[in-house]
C-alpha positions as CSV (number, residue, x, y, z in Angstrom):
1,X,-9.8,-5.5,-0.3
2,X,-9.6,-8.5,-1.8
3,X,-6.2,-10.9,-1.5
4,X,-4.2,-10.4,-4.7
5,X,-3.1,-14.2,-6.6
6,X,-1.0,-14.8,-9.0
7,X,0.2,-17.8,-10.6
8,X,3.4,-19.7,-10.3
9,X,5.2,-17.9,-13.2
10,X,4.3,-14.4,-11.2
11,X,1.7,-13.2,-13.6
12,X,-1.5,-11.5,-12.0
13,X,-4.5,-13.5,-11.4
14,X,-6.9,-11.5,-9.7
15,X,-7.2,-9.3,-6.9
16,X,-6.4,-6.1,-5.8
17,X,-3.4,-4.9,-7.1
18,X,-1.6,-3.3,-3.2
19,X,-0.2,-0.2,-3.3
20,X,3.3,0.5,-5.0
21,X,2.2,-1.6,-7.2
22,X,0.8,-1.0,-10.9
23,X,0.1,-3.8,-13.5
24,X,2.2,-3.4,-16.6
25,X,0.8,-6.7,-18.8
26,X,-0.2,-8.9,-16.9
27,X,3.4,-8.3,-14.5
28,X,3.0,-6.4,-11.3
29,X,5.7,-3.8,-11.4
30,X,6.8,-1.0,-8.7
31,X,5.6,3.0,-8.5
32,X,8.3,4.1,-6.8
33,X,6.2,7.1,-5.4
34,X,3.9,5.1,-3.8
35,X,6.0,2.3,-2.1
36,X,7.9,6.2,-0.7
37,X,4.7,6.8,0.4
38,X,4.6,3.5,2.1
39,X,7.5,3.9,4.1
40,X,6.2,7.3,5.1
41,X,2.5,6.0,6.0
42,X,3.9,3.2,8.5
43,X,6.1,6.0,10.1
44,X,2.6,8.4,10.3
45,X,1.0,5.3,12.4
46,X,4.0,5.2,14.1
47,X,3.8,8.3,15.5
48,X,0.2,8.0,15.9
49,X,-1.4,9.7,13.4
50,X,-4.9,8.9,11.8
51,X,-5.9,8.1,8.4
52,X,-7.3,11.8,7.3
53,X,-3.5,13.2,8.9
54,X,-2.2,10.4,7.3
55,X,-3.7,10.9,3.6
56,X,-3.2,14.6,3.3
57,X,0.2,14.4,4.4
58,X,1.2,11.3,1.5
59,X,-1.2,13.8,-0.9
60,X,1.0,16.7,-0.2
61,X,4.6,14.9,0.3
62,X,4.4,12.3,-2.6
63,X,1.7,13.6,-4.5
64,X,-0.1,10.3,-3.8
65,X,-3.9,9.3,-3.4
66,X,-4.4,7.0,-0.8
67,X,-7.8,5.5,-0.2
68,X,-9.3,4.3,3.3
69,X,-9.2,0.9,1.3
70,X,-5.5,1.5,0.1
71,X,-5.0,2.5,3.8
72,X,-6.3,-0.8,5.4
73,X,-5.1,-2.8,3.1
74,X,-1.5,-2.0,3.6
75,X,-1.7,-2.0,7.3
76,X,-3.3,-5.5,7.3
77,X,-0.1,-6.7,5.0
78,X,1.9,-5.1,7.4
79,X,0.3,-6.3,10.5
80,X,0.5,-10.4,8.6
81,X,3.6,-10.0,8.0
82,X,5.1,-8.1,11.1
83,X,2.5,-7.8,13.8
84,X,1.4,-4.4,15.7
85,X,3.1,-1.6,13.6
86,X,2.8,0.5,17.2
């Protein structure tokens, strides 16, 4: 995935736009469904689940599609921000 910019007034630049997120202009705004599905994903790894486990379960739970890039992306954000999730 490629790092997501924008510029100093918050509009989007370029990027991949990381899940939870949809653009709406040229403003990232929330999907509520898929930051759920966040919070459920990082609780999956927790408990030591893989990615297929992982993506059927956000399919069927939040009605979600989540991509092996989707996947990694958010557990490299997670990892910057707050180190080993396990």
């Amino acid at each position: 995935m490629s790092e997501l910019k924008v510029d100093e007034q918050g509009r989007y630049v370029g990027g991949d736009i990381p899940l939870g997120y949809t653009l709406w202009g040229e403003r990232l705004v929330e999907v509520p469904a898929e930051l759920d599905a966040c919070v459920s994903i990082i609780r999956l790894v927790k408990q030591g689940k893989e990615y297929p486990q992982i993506a059927a379960a956000v399919r069927e739970e939040h009605k979600v599609e989540l991509s092996n890039p989707q996947f990694d992306g958010l557990m490299e954000s997670v990892y910057r921000r707050y180190g080993p999730v396990c």
